[in-house]
C-alpha positions, 0 to 999 in steps of 0.5 A: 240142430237138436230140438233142445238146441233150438231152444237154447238158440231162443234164449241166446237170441234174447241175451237170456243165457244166463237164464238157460242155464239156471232154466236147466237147473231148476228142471234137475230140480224138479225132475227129482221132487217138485216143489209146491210153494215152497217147502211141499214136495210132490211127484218124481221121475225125469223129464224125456227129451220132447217135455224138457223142450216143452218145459223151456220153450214155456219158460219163454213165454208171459206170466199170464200164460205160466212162463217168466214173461221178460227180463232186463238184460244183465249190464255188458260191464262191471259197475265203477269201484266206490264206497257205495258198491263196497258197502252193498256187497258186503251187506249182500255178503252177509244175507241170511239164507234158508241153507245156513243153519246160522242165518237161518233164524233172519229169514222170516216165514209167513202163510201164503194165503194166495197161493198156499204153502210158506213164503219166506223173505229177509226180516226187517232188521236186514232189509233196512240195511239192504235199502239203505245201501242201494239208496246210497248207490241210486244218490252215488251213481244214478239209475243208469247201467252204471248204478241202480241198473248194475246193482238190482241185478247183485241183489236179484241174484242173492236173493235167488240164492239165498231164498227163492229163485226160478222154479218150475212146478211140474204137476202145473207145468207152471214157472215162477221166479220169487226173485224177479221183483228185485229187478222191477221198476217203481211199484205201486204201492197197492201192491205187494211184492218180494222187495216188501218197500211197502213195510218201512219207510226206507223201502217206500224211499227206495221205491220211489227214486226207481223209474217207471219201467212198465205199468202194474207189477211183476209176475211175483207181485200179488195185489193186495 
């Protein structure tokens, strides 16, 4: 077995496939220009075989020490057909994207003044409509697999696709995930975080119908 095989035995053994692959896909990202923040770009060049495995094996480890730190795993079954669902994937259907000249206009871009550089988030008119859905999915079908547990994983995965994902900044040899707040438990709200459930009042509801999962916030949550 290859080194980078063993690796990728790693992340099968903690059911982080999925994670693997969008892991290699951000190394082609940043193998070609790497990101700082979100919109600088600095540094070129590839990775050689021993860094690519440095790379992923970091991937693995907490926050704190620059990795991704854990993950829920994603449901083994399809949520049950309902209204509630319908009406969630049609609002995530329609999320703005920073990729969409047409929607373009609905992301909203502020100054990170922690870290540098632009965030960029749904503005509120879209966020309203996002916490009113996944509310009715919580009153609908609970907190469990077949609710909240399914659902957060369909919003985690707009949200990278539209916004901002898992990215790797090679000068820092660091990993991020600026969707990862979206599969947090309840979040205190002295905290920040990419959900934003503290700027309206359907967010602070929606917060406060999650479960408890792990004390403080996650590695994308910045305390205020």
């Amino acid at each position: 077995m290859t080194p980078l095989e063993r690796v990728r035995a790693k992340f099968v053994q903690r059911g982080r496939l999925w994670l693997w692959e969008r892991a290699e896909s951000a190394l082609v990202k940043s193998a070609s220009i790497e990101f700082d923040g979100l919109f600088g770009a600095s540094g070129h060049g590839g990775f050689t075989p021993e860094v690519k495995v440095a790379a992923l094996n970091k991937s693995l480890e907490s926050s704190d020490d620059n990795g991704l730190g854990e993950y829920p795993l994603r449901p083994t079954s399809p949520p049950p057909p309902s209204t509630s669902y319908d009406v969630l994937r049609g609002v995530l259907r329609r999320a703005p994207s920073l990729a969409d000249e047409e929607t373009r206009d609905q992301v909203e871009l502020e100054e990170d003044h922690f870290e540098g550089g632009t965030t960029a988030s749904w503005k509120p008119d879209y966020m309203a409509e996002l916490f009113a859905a996944l509310i009715a999915v919580i009153e609908e079908h609970g907190i469990e697999e077949s609710g909240w547990e399914s659902a957060r994983w369909e919003v985690y995965d707009t949200y990278s696709s539209c916004i901002e994902g898992l990215e790797y900044r090679r000068g820092h040899d660091e990993w991020s995930d600026g969707a990862k707040d979206w599969l947090d438990g309840r979040l205190d709200m002295v905290f920040m975080s990419t959900r934003q459930d503290n700027k309206s009042e359907l967010g602070r509801r929606y917060n406060a119908m999650l479960p408890i999962i792990r004390p403080g916030y996650s590695s994308c949550s910045r305390q205020l």
